[in-house]
KEGU-68085 format. One line per field, with one value per residue (C-alpha): residue number from 1; residue in three letters; x, y, z. Coordinates in nm, 2 decimals, padded with zeros to 4 digits, always signed. Last residue first. Layout:
% KEGU-68085
num	NUM, ...
residuo	ALA, ...
east	X, ...
north	Y, ...
up	Z, ...
This chain:
% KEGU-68085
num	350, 349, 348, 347, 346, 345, 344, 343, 342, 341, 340, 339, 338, 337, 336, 335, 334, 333, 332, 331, 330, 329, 328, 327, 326, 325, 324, 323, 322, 321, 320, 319, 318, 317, 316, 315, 314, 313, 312, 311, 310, 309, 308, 307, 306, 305, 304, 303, 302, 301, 300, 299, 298, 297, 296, 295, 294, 293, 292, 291, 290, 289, 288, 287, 286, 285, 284, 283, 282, 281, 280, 279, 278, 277, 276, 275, 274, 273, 272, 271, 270, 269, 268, 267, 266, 265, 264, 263, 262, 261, 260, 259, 258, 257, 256, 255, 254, 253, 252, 251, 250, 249, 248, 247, 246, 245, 244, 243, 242, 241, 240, 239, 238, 237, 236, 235, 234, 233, 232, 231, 230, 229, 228, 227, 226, 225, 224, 223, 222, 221, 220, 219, 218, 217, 216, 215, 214, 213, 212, 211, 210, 209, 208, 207, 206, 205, 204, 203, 202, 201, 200, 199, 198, 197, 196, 195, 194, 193, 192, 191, 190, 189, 188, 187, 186, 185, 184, 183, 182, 181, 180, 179, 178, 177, 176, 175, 174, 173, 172, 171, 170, 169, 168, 167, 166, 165, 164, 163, 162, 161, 160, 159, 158, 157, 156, 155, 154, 153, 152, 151, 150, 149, 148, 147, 146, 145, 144, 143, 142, 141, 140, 139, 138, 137, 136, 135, 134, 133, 132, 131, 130, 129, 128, 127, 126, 125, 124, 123, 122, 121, 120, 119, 118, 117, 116, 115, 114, 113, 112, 111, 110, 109, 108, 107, 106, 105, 104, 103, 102, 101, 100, 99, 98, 97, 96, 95, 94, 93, 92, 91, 90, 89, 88, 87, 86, 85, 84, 83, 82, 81, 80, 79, 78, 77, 76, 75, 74, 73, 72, 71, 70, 69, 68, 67, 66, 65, 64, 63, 62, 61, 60, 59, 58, 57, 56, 55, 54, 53, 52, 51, 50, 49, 48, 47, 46, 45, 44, 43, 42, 41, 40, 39, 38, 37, 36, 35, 34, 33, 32, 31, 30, 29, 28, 27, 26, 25, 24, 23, 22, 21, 20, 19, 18, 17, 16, 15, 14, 13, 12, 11, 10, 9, 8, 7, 6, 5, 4, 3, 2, 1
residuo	UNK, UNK, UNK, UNK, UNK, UNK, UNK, UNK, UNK, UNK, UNK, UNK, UNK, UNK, UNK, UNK, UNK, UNK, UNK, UNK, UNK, UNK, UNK, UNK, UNK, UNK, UNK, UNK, UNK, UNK, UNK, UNK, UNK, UNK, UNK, UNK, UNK, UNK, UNK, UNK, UNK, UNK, UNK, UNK, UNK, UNK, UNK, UNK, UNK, UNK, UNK, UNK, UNK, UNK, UNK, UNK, UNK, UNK, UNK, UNK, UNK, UNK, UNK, UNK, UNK, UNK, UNK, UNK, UNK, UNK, UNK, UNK, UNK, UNK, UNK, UNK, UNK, UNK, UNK, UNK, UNK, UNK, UNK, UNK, UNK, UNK, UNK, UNK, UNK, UNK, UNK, UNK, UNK, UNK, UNK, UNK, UNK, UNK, UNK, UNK, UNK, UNK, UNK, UNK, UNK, UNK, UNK, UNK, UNK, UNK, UNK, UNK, UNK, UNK, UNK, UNK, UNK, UNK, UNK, UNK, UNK, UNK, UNK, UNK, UNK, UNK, UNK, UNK, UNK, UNK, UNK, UNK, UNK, UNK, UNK, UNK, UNK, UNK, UNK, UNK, UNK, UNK, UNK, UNK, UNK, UNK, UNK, UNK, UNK, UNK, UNK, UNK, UNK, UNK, UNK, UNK, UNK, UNK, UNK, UNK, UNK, UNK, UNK, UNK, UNK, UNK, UNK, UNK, UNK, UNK, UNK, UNK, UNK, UNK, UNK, UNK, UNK, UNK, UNK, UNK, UNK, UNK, UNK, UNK, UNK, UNK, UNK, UNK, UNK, UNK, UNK, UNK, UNK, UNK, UNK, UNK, UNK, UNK, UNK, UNK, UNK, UNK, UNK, UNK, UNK, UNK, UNK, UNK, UNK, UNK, UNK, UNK, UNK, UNK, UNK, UNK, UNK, UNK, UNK, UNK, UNK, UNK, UNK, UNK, UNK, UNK, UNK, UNK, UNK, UNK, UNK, UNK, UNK, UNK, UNK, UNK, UNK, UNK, UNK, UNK, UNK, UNK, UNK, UNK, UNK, UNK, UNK, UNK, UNK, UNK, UNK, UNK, UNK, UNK, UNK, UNK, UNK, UNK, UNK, UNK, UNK, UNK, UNK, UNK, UNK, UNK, UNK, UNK, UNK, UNK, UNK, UNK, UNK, UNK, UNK, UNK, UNK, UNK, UNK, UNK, UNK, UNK, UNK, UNK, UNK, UNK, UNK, UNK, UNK, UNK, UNK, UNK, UNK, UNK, UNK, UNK, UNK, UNK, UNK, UNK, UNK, UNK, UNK, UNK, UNK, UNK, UNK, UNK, UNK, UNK, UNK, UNK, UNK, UNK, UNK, UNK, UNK, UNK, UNK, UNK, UNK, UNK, UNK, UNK, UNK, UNK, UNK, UNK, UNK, UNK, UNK, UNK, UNK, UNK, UNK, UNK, UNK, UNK, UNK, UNK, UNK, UNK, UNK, UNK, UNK, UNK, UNK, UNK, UNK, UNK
east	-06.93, -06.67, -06.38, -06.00, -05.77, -05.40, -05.21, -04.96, -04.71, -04.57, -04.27, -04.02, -03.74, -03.48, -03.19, -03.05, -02.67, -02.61, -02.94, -03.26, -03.47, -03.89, -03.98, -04.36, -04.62, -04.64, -04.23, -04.35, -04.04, -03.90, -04.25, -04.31, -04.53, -04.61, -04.41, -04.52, -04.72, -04.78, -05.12, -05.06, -05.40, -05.35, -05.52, -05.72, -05.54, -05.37, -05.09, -05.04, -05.07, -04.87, -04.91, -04.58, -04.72, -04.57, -04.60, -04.80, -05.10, -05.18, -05.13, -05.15, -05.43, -05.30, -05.57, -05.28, -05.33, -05.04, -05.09, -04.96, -04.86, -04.61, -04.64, -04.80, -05.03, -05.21, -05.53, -05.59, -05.90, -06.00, -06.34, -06.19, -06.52, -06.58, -06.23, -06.16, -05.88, -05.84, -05.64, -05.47, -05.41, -05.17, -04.77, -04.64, -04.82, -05.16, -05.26, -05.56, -05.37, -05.39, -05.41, -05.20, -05.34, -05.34, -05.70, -05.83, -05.73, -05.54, -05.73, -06.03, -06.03, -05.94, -06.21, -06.50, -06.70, -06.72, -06.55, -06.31, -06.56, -06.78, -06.47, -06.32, -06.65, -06.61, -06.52, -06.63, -06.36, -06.31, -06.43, -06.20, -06.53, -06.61, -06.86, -06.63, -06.28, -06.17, -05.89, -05.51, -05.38, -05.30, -05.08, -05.20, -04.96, -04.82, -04.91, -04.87, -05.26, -05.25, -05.29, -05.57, -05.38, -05.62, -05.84, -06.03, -05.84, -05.83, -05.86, -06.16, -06.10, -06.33, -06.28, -06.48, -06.28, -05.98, -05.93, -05.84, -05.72, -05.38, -05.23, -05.48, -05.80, -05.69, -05.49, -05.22, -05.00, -04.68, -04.45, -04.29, -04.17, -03.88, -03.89, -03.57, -03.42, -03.09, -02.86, -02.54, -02.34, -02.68, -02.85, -03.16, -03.42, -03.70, -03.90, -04.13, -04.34, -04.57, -04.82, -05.07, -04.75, -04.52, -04.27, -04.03, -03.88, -03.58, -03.45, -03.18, -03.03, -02.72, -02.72, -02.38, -02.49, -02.64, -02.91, -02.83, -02.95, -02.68, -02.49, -02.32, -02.33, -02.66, -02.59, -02.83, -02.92, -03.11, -03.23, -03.41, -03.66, -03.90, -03.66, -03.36, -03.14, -02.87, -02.70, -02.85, -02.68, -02.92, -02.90, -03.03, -03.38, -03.67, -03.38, -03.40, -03.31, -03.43, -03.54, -03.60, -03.98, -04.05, -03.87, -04.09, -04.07, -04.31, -04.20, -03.80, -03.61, -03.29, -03.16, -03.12, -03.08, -03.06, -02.85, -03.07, -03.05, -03.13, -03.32, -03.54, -03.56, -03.68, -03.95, -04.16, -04.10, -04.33, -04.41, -04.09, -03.79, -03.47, -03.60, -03.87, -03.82, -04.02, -04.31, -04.40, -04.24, -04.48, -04.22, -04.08, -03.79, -03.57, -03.84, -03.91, -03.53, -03.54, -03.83, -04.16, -04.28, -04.48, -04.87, -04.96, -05.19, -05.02, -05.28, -05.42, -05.74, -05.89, -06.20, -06.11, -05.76, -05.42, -05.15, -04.88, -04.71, -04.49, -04.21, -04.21, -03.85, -03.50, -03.48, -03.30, -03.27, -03.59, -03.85, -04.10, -04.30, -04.50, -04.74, -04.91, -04.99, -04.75, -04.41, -04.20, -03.97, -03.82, -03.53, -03.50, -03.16, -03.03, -02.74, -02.56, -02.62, -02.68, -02.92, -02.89, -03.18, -03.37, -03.12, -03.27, -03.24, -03.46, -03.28, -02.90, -02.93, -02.76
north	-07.64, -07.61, -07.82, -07.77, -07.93, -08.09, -08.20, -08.47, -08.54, -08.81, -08.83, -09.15, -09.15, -09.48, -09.32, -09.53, -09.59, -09.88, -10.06, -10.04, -10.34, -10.34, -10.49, -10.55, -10.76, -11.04, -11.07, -11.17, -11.29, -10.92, -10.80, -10.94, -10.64, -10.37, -10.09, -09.83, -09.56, -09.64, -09.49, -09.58, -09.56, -09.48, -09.59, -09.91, -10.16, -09.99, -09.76, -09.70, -09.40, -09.15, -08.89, -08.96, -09.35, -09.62, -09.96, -10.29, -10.17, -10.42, -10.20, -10.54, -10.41, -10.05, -09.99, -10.06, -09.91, -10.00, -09.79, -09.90, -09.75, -09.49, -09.11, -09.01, -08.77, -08.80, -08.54, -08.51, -08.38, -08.17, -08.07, -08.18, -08.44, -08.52, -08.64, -08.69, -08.89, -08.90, -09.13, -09.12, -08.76, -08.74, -08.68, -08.81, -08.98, -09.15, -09.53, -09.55, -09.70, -10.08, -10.10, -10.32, -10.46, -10.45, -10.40, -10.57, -10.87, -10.91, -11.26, -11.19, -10.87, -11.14, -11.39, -11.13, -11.01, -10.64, -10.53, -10.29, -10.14, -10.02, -09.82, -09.69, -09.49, -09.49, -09.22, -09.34, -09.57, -09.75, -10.04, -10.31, -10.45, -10.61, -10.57, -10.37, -10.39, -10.60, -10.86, -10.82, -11.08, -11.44, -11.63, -11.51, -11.19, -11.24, -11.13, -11.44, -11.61, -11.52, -11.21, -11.07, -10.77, -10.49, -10.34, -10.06, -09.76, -09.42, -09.45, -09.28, -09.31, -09.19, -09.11, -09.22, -09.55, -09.39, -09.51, -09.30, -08.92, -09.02, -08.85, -08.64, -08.62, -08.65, -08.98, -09.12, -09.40, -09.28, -09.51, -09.34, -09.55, -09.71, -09.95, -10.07, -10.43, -10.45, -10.46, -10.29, -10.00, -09.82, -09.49, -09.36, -09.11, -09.04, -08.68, -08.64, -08.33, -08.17, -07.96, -07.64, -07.33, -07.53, -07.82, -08.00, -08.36, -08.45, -08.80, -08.97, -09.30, -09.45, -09.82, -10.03, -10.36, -10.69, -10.74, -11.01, -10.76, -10.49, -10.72, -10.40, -10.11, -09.90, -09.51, -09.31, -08.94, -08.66, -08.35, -08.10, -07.85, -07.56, -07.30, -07.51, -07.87, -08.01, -08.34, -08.48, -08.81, -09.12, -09.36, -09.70, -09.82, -09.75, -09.86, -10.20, -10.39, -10.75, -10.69, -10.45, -10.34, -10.76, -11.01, -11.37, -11.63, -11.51, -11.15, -11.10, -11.29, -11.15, -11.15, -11.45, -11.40, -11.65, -11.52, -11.51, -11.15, -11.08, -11.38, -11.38, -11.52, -11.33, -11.64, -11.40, -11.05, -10.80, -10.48, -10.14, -10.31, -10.12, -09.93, -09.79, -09.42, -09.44, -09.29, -09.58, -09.89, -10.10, -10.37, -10.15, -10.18, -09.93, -09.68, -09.75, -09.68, -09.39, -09.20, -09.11, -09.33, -09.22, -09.13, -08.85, -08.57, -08.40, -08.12, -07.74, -07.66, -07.41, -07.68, -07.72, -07.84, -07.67, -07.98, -08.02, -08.35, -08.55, -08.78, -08.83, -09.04, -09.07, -09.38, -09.18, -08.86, -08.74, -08.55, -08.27, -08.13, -07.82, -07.77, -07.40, -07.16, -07.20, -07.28, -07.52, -07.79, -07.93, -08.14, -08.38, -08.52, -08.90, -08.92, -09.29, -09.58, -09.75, -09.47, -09.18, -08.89, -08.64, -08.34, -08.04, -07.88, -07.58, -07.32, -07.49, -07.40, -07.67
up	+04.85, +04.56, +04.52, +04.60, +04.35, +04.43, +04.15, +04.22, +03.94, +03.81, +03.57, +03.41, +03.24, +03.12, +03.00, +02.66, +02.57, +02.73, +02.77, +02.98, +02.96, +03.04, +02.72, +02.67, +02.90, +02.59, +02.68, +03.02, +03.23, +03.25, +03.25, +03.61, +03.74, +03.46, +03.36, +03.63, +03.81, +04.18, +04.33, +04.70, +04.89, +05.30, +05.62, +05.44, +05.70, +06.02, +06.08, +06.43, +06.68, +06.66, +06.35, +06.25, +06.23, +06.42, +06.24, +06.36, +06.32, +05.97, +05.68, +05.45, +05.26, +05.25, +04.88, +04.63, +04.28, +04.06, +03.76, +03.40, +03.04, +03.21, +03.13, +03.45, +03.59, +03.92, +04.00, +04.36, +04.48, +04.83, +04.96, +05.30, +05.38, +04.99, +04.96, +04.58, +04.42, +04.05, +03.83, +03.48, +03.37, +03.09, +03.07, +02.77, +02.44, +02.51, +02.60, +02.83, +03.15, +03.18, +03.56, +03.79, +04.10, +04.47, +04.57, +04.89, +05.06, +04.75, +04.77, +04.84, +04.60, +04.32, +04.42, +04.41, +04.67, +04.75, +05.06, +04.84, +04.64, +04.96, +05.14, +04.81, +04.70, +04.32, +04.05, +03.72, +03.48, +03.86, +03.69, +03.91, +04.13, +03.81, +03.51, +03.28, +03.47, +03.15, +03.19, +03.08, +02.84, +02.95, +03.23, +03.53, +03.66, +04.05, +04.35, +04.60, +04.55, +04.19, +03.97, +03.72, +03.54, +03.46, +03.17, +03.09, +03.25, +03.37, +03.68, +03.92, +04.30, +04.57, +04.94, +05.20, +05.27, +05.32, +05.64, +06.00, +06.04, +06.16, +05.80, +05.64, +05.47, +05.17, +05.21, +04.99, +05.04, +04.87, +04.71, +04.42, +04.09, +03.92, +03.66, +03.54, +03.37, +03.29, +02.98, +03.10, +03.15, +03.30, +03.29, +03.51, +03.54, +03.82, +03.78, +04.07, +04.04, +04.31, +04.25, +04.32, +04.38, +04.22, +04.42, +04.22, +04.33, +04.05, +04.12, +03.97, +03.92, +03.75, +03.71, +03.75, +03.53, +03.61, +03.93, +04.19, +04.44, +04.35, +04.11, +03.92, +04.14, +04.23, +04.26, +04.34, +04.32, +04.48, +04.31, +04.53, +04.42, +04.58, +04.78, +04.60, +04.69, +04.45, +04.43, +04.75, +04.81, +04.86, +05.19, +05.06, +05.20, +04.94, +04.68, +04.75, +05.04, +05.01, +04.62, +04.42, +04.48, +04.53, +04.43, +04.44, +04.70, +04.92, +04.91, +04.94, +04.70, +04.55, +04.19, +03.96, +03.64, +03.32, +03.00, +02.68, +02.61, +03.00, +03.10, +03.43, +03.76, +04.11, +04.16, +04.01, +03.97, +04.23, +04.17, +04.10, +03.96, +04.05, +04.23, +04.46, +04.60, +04.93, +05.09, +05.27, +05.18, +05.40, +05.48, +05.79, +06.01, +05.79, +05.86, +06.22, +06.29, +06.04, +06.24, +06.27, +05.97, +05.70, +05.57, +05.29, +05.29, +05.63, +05.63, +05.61, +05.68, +05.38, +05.30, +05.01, +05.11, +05.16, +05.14, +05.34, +05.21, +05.48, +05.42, +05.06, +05.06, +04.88, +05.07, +05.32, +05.15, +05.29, +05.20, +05.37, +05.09, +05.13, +04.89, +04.84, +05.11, +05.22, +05.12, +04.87, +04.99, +05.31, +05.31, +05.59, +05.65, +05.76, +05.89, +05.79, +05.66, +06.03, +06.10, +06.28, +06.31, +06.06, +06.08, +05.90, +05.57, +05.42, +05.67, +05.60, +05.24, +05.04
């Protein structure tokens, strides 16, 4: 690992934690850590030719390991929320750990957002980190395998997660990051606008979790992001599920294509800046910082406070190991589960 593009992050009770930097101006510049294997910072050239910290995190591992925001982080093994963390794996029952009224959520108590990862390889613009989870990790069966491939080119980062397993278990892995174009410690993304491509969503209760019954439409709701919509306006509207959420923290039904498709745009209008996010998973967790409540340190100092940051979290959808009509979200001997997003950074005209 070269010692220029790897830095000492601070002590934590797992151990060192390192910072590897990635790629170099004027393209991205990712800052990531192998604690949690996590998007610490993302320098990102905008439209506007200022350069800035697109992404929000912690200022140090203490405040990281304290935290239930999961910035940044690696999420495994089961991305969303399970409910009452029970499920059948070819007929056996499962119980894995509780950690979110109730129900499991991003893996459990300490899921893979936490764990100390090893860094298999590290280049000027990739790093490979990998994971080991044993069998029973969280109540979970099997010893699962787990890598992740971050790549940096010259407009885009790539996050490739992969994973192999001894035994019938459910995966879904995903990325973290709470987004904001206009930079870390700048305030809400409420100015920005978010297009998805999707027509339908999961409705969810009072704790997070899938209604029984099939996806709903976004047609005629607050959830039609199908057109780019101002965040700030869409999230105060009035309807039950928004009241609930406190704000959005649903699944979209992606348009269904083959591989690695566009599936969401974000636009700042005030950094002439757009993301483009690609993914080959059938859903989108888009979580507006709802419970981002200023009681977290931010690397910008300050505090992190609702609406600062918009995670865009491609996945299988939330409790599909207890919702067969959701699909089949078990990795077996024999098979690698894969997964790819990619950030792609746009700057706009005047």
């Amino acid at each position: 690992m070269p010692d220029s593009r790897a830095f000492p992050f601070g002590s934590s009770p797992r151990g060192e934690v390192t910072r590897l930097v990635l790629g170099s101006a004027p393209g991205p510049v990712l800052e990531l850590l192998d604690l949690g294997a996590t998007v610490h910072r993302l320098w990102v050239t905008g439209g506007d030719g200022v350069r800035r910290d697109v992404v929000l995190s912690h200022p140090d591992p203490a405040s990281l390991l304290a935290s239930t925001s999961y910035l940044g982080g690696t999420i495994g093994r089961y991305a969303n929320r399970v409910a009452d963390g029970r499920f059948e794996v070819d007929g056996q029952e499962v119980q894995v750990g509780t950690n979110d009224r109730g129900h499991t959520l991003h893996g459990g108590p300490e899921g893979f957002d936490v764990r100390l990862w090893d860094v298999e390889e590290q280049g000027e613009d990739h790093a490979v980190l990998t994971l080991v989870s044993p069998d029973g990790d969280q109540g979970f069966p099997g010893e699962l395998q787990v890598r992740a491939r971050f790549t940096v080119t010259a407009d885009a980062v790539e996050l490739e997660l992969s994973a192999t397993t001894d035994a019938p278990t459910p995966v879904c892995l995903t990325s973290h990051a709470y987004l904001n174009l206009e930079g870390e410690g700048s305030g809400t993304i409420d100015g920005q606008w978010l297009a998805v491509a999707a027509a339908a969503y999961v409705e969810i209760d009072g704790t997070g979790i899938p209604v029984p019954g099939p996806p709903a439409p976004v047609e005629g709701t607050p959830f039609d992001l199908r057109e780019p919509r101002r965040l700030g306006p869409v999230v105060r509207l009035d309807h039950a599920q928004l009241r609930d959420a406190g704000g959005i923290d649903h699944n979209y039904v992606l348009d269904p294509d083959e591989g690695v498709r566009p599936v969401a745009w974000l636009t700042s209008p005030a950094t002439r800046t757009r993301l483009v996010l690609s993914s080959d998973q059938p859903g989108l967790q888009v979580y507006t910082g709802n419970g981002l409540d200023g009681s977290e340190p931010s690397s910008a100092g300050g505090w992190h406070r609702q609406g600062d940051g918009l995670a865009l979290e491609p996945q299988v959808f939330p409790d599909t190991p207890r919702r067969p009509d959701f699909g089949d979200a078990t990795l077996r001997p024999g098979e690698t589960y894969r997964s790819t997003l990619r950030w792609a950074f746009e700057s706009l005209g005047e």
